[in-house]
RODO-2510 file (C-alpha; in nm, 4 decimals, decimal comma):
residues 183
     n   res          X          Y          Z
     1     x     8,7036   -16,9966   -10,1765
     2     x     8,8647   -17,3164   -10,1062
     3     x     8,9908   -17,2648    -9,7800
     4     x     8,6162   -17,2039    -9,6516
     5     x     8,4933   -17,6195    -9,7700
     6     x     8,3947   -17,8019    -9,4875
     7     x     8,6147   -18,1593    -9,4722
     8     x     8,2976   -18,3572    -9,6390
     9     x     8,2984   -18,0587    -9,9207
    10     x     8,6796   -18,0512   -10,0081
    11     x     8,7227   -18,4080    -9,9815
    12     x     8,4565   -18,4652   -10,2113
    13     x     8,5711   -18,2088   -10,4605
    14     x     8,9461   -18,3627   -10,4572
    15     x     8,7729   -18,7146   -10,5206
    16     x     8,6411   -18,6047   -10,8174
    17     x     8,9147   -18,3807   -10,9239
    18     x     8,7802   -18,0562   -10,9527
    19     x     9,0233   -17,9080   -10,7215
    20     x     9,3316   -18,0256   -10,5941
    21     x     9,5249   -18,0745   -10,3017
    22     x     9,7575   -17,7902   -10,3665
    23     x     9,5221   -17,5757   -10,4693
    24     x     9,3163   -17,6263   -10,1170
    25     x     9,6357   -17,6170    -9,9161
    26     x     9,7254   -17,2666   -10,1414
    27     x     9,4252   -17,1232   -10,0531
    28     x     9,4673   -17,1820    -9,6527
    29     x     9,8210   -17,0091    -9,7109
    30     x     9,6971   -16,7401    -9,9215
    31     x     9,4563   -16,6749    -9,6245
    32     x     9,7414   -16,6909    -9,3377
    33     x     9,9457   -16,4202    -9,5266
    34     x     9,5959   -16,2390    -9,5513
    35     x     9,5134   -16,2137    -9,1514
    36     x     9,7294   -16,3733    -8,9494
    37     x     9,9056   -16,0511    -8,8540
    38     x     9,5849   -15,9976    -8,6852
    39     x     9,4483   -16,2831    -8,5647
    40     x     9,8009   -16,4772    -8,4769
    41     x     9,6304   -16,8055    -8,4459
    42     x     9,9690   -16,9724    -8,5912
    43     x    10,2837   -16,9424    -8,4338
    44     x    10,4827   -17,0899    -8,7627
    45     x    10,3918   -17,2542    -9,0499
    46     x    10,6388   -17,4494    -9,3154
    47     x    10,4664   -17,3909    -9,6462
    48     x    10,7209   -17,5554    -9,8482
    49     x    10,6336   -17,8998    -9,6551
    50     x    10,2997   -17,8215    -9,6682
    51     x    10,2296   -17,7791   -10,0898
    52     x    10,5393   -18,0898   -10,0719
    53     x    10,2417   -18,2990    -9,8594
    54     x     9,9881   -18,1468   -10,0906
    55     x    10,1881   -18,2705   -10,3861
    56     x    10,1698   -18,5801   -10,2960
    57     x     9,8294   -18,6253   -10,1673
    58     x     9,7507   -18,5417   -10,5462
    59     x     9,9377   -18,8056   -10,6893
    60     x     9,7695   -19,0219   -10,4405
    61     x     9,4118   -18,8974   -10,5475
    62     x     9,5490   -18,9058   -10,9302
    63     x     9,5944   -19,3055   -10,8870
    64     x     9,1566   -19,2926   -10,7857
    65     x     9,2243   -19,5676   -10,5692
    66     x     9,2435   -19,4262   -10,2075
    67     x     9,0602   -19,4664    -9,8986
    68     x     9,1948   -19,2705    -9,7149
    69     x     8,9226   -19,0376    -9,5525
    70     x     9,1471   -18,6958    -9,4903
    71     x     9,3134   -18,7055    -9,8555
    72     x     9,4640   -18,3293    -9,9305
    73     x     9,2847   -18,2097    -9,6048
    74     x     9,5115   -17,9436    -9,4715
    75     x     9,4961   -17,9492    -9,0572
    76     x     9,7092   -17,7227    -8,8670
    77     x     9,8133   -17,8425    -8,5604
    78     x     9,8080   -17,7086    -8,1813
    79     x    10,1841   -17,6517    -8,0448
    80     x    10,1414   -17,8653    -7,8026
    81     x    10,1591   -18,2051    -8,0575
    82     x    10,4372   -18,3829    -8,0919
    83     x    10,5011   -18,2987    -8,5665
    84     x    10,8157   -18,4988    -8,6532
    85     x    11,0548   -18,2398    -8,8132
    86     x    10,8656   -17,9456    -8,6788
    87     x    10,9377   -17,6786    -8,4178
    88     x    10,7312   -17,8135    -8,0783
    89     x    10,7514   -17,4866    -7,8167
    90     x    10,4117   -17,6031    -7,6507
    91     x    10,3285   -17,1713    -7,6647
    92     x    10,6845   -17,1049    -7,4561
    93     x    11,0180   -16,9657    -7,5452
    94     x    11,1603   -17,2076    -7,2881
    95     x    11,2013   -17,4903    -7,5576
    96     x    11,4245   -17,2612    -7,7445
    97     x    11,4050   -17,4356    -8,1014
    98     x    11,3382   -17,7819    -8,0193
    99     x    11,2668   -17,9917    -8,3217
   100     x    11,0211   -18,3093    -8,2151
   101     x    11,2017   -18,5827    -8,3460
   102     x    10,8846   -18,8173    -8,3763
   103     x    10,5402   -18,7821    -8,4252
   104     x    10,2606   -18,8498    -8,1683
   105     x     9,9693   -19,0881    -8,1606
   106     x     9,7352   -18,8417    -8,2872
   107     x     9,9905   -18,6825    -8,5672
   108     x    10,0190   -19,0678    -8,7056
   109     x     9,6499   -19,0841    -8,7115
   110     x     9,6008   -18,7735    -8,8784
   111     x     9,9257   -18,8772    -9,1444
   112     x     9,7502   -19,2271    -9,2253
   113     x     9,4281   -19,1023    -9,2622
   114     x     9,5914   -18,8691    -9,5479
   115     x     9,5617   -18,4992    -9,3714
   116     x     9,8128   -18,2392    -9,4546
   117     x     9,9659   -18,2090    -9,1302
   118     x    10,1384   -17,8405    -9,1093
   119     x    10,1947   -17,5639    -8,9023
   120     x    10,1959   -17,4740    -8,4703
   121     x     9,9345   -17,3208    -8,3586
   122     x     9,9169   -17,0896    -8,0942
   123     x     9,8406   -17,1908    -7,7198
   124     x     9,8828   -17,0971    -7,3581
   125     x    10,1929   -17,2192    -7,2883
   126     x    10,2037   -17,5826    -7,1300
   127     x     9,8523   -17,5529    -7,2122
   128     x     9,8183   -17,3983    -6,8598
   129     x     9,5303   -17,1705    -6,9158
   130     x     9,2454   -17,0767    -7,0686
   131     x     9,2362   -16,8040    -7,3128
   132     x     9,5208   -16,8069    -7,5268
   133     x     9,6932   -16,5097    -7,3643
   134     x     9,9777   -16,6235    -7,1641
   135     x    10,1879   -16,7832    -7,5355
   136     x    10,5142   -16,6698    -7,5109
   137     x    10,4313   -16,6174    -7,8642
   138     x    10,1997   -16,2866    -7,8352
   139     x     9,7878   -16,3384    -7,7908
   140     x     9,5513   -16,5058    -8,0064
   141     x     9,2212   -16,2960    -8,0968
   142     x     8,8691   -16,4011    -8,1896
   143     x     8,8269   -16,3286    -8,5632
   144     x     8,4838   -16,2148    -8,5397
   145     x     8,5941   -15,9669    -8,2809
   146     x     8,9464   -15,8839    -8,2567
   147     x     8,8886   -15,7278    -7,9031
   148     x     8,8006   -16,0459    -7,7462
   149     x     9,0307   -16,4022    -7,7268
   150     x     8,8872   -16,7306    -7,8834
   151     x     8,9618   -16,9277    -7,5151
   152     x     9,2012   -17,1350    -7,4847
   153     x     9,4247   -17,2977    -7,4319
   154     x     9,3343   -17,4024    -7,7826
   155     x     9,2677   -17,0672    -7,8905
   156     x     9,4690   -17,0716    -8,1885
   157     x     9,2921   -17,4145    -8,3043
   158     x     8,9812   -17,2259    -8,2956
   159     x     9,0729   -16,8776    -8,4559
   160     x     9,2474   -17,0636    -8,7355
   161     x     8,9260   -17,2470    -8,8388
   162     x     8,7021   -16,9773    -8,7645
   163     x     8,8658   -16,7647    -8,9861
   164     x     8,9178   -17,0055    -9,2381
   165     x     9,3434   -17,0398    -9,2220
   166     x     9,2834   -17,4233    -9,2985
   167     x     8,9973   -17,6507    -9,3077
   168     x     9,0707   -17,8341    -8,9959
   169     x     9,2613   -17,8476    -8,6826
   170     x     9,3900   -18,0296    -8,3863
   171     x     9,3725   -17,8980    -8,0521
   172     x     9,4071   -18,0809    -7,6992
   173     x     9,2340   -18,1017    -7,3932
   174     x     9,4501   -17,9192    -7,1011
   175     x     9,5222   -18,2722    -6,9466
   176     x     9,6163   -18,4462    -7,2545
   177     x     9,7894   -18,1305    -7,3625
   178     x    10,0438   -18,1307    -7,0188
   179     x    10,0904   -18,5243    -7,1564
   180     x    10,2012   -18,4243    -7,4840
   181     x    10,4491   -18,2135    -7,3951
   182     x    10,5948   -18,4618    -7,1933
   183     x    10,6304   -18,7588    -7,4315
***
């Protein structure tokens, strides 16, 4: 399944064009509808914007001439990151439906180096903690045992990788996480 490549694998495959972006990104999505009900590593996703940024990482890859090392790679991002046009909460209900209206250092990074930057994963909220159980947004759960939390405040960076929801993701350190929220 393509939503279980490593980075090196998928990127590799979308160089040659054996798969494509949208395909990969489809297959991360297909696997969110599948379990995330259980696991609840994402708070939202945007899949419209997401096969849109997929779309165009293959016309990118079509042209053969990029260098750009995350091409097509879908990451899902921790709610804590600043994702211009997306909801930013940072795992709390107090931020009511704040839209970020820029994108932070890391998100540009990501965006440059080609990575299909989509959805908010779940978090403590203000990244104050350390097992993903305190999101306004209900608790994150390990997917190899749904008894148990991944940690945190990260948690939903790690469940949605472990269980294969996309092939990468972004999560923050508590200090840098308090930061971002702030910017």
């Amino acid at each position: 399944m393509l939503n279980q490549l490593t980075i090196s694998e998928l990127t590799a495959r979308l160089a040659k064009r054996e798969i494509s972006a949208r395909e990969a990104t489809q297959a991360c999505l297909d696997q969110i509808a599948r379990v995330d009900g259980t696991i609840h590593a994402f708070i939202s996703h945007d899949a419209a914007d997401a096969l849109a940024q997929a779309d165009m990482a293959d016309k990118e890859l079509a042209t053969g001439g990029s260098k750009k090392p995350l091409l097509g790679v879908p990451v899902g991002i921790k709610d804590v990151l600043a994702v211009r046009n997306q909801p930013l909460n940072c795992g709390s209900k107090i931020l009511g439906t704040f839209t970020s209206p820029y994108d932070a250092t890391a998100i540009e990074k990501l965006k440059a180096a080609g990575a299909i930057v989509f959805g908010r994963l779940n978090m403590d909220e203000f990244a104050m903690g350390s097992s993903t159980e305190t999101s306004a947004f209900g608790v994150t759960r390990n997917p190899w045992d749904t008894t148990r939390i991944p940690g945190g405040s990260s948690g939903g960076s790690a469940a949605a990788v472990a269980e294969d929801e996309c092939i990468a993701s972004l999560g923050t350190d508590t200090e840098l996480g308090r930061a971002s929220c702030r910017e």
